[in-house]
N, C-alpha and C positions, 0 to 999 in steps of 0.2 A: 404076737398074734397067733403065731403057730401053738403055742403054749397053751393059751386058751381057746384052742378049736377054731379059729378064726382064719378063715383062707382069704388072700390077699386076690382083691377083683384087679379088673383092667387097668379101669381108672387108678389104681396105687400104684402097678406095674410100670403105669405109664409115667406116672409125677415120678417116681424113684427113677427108671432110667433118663429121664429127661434132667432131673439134677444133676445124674453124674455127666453124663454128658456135657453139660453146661462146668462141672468143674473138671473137664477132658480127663473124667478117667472111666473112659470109654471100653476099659480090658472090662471091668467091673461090669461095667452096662451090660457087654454083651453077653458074662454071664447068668445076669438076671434073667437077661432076654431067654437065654437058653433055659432057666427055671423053671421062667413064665410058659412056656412052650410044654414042659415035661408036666406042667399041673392043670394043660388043657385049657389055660387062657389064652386066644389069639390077640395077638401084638395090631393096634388102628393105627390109622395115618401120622396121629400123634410121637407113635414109639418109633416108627423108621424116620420120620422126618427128625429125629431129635438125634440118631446114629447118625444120616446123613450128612445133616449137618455138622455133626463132628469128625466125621474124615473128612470130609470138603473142605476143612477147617486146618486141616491135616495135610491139604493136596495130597489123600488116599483116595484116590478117584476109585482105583480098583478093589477096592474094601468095599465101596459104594456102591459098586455093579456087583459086585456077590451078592450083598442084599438081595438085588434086584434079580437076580441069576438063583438064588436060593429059595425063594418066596412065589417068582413066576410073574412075568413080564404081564402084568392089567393096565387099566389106563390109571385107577388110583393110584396104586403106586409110580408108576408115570408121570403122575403130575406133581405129586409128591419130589423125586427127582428133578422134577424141572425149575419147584420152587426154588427148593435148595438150589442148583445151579446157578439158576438168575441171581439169587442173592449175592453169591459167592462170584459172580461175573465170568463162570465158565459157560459164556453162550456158544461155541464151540463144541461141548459136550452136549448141550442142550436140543443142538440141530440133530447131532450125532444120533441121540434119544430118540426123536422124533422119525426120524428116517426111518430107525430101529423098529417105532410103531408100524409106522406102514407096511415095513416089509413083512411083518406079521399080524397084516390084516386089523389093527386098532388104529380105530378111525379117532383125530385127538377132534376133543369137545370142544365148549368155549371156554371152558375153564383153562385148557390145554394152552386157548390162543391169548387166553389175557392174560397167563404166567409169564407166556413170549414175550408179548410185546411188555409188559409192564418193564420186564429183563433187558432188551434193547433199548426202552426207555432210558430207563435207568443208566445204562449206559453207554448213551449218546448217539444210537445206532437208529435216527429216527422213520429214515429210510426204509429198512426192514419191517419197521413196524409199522407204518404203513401199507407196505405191501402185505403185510400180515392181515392187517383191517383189510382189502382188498380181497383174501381169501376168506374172510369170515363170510362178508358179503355175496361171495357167489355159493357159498357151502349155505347159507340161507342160517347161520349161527349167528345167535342173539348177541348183542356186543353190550358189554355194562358203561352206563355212564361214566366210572373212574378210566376205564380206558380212554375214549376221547380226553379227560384232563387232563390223563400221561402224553397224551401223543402232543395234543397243546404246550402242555406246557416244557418239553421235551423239542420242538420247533423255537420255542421264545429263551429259551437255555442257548439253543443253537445262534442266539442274537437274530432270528429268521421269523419275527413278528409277523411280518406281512406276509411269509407265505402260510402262516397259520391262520391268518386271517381271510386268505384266497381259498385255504382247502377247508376248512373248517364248516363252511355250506352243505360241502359236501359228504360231510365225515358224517356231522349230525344228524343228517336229515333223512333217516330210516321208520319205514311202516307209520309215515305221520308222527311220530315221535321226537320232540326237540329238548334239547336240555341247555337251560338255564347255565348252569354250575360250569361247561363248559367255556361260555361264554365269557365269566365270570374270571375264567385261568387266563384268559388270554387280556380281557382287561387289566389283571394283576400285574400281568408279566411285561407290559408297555410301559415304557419311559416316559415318565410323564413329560418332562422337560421336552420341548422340541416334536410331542408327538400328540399337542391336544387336541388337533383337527381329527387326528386317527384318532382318537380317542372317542372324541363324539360321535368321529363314524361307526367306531364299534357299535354303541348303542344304536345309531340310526340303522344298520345291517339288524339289529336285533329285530327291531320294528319290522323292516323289510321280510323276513322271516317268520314272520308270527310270534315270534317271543317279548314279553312284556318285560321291561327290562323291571326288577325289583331295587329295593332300598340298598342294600348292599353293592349295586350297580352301580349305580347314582354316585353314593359315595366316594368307590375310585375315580373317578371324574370329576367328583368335587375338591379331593385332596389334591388332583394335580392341578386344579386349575389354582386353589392356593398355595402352593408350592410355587407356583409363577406370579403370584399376587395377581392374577386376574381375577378379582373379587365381585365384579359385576357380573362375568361370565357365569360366576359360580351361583352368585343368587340366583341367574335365570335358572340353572340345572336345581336350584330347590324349587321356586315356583313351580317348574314344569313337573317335579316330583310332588306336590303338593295339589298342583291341578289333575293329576291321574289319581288321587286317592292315597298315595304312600305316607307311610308317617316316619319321620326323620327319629334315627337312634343317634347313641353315642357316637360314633362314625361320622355322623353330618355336621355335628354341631363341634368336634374338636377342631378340624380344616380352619373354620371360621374364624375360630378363633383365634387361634395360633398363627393365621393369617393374616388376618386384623390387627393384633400385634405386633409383628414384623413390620406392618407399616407404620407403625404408633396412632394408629387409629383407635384408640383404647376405648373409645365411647361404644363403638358398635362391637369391639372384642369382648365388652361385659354384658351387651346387651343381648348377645348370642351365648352367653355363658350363663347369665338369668333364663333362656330359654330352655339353658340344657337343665339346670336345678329345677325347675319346674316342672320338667316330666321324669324328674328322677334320675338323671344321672350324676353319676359322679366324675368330676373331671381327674384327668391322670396324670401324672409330673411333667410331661410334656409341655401342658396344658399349663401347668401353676407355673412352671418355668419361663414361657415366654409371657405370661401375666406381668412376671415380678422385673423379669429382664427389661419390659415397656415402659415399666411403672417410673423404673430405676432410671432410664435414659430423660422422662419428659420431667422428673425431676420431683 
C-alpha cells in the first residue's frame, strides 16, 4: 500500500489490529496501534475493545487500565471496558470502573447500565441487576427490551420462574410500553411438565396486561400441553388462537403431531400433518421420526 501511495484508513488499522489480537499477538497489535497514531489516524471503540480484550484474556487487568490511563478516562471508552469485563466475568473490576466514573464526574448512560446488568446476568448475579433496572428507573434512563429478557431469563436460570413471573409486571411496564418478547422468555423458560396451569396463566397475565399474546405464544403452550398428551387442551389453545385471528406456523402443527403419535392416534397425527403440507411447511426429523415409530408399533 505504502508503495503505491496508498495510506491505510481506520477501518484497515482496525481489521489488522483486531486479527492480531484474535491470534494473541498482541506485542504486534500494539505496535500498529503505535503506527496508527504516528500517521494521525485515531484508533474507535473497535481497536481498544479488541487490545482489551486481549489482556482481559491475559488477566492483564493493568495493561487494560493503561489503555484507559493513556487515552483519558470518557464514558466511550468506559463502556468499552465494561463490555470487555462482563464478557470476561471481572464484574468486580467493572463496579471498580464505575465508581471510577463517578468520582470524576461521568455520569454512566444506558448503555453503561445494560453492559452491567447484561454482565451480572450473565453471570447469575440477578439480584444486582435488578437493582440496576431499579436505578435506571429513578435516573429516568431508557431500558432496551433485550434487558428485561436477560433479567427473565436469568430469574428462570435461577429455577425462580415464579418470581419472574411476580416481578415481571413490574419490570415491563414503563411510559405505557409493553414488550411481547419478554414475555415470550419467561414462557420459554417453564417446565412444561407439572407447570401447565402456569403456563396458561402466563398467557392469561398477558391479557390482563394489555399484551396480545402472538402465534409464537401459543405455540409454547401448545408443545407442553403435548408433551403431556393433553391433546384436547391443546386444540382449545388453537381454536382460541384461530378465534383472535392468528394463523398457526410450523411451530403449531409439529406438537400435534408428534403428539398424536405418541398416542398411536395416527389418523388425526396425519390429518394435522396434511394441514401443515398445505400451507407450506416442511416437517422436521422429529416429526418423520415419531410418524414411522407409530406406523411401526400399529403394525
Amino acid at each position: 500500500m505504502f508503495s503505491k501511495s496508498l495510506v491505510p484508513n481506520r477501518y484497515f488499522y482496525a481489521t489488522f489490529i483486531d486479527g492480531l489480537c484474535a491470534a494473541n499477538r498482541f506485542r504486534e497489535a500494539i505496535m500498529v496501534l503505535a503506527e496508527m497514531s504516528e500517521m494521525g489516524v485515531k484508533p474507535d471503540a473497535m481497536v481498544y475493545e479488541a487490545l482489551l480484550d486481549c489482556y482481559l484474556r491475559h488477566d492483564d487487568v493493568d495493561e487494560a487500565f493503561k489503555i484507559k490511563d493513556a487515552k483519558g478516562i470518557t464514558l466511550a471508552l468506559c463502556n468499552t471496558l465494561l463490555r470487555v469485563f462482563c464478557k470476561c466475568g471481572k464484574m468486580e473490576k467493572a463496579n471498580e470502573l464505575v465508581d471510577e466514573m463517578t468520582r470524576k464526574g461521568i455520569k454512566p448512560g444506558s448503555t453503561t447500565y445494560a453492559l452491567l446488568i447484561e454482565g451480572h446476568c450473565q453471570w447469575g448475579n440477578v439480584a444486582t441487576a435488578l437493582e440496576l433496572l431499579e436505578e435506571m428507573k429513578k435516573k429516568n434512563l431508557a431500558s432496551v427490551e433485550s434487558t428485561y429478557c436477560m433479567i427473565t431469563d436469568c430469574l428462570c436460570g435461577n429455577k425462580d420462574p415464579n418470581t419472574a413471573m411476580s416481578s415481571l409486571p413490574n419490570l415491563i411496564m414503563k411510559k405505557g410500553k409493553r414488550n411481547a418478547h419478554t414475555w415470550r422468555t419467561l414462557l420459554m423458560n417453564y417446565p412444561g411438565k407439572g407447570h401447565l396451569l402456569k403456563l396458561r396463566g402466563v398467557v392469561e397475565a398477558m391479557h390482563k396486561h394489555g399484551i396480545v399474546p402472538t402465534t409464537p405464544h401459543y405455540n409454547i403452550l401448545i408443545k407442553g400441553l403435548c408433551e403431556t398428551r393433553k391433546m384436547k387442551a391443546a386444540q382449545s389453545c388453537l381454536v382460541e388462537m384461530l378465534d383472535k385471528g392468528l394463523n398457526p406456523d410450523q411451530g403449531t402443527y409439529e406438537p400435534f403431531i408428534i403428539g398424536y403419535s405418541r398416542k398411536g392416534q395416527l389418523q388425526n397425527a396425519e390429518r394435522y400433518l396434511l394441514q401443515m403440507l398445505h400451507h407450506g411447511f416442511k416437517p422436521n426429523k422429529e416429526v418423520y421420526s415419531a410418524l414411522i415409530s407409530a406406523n411401526c408399533k400399529s403394525g
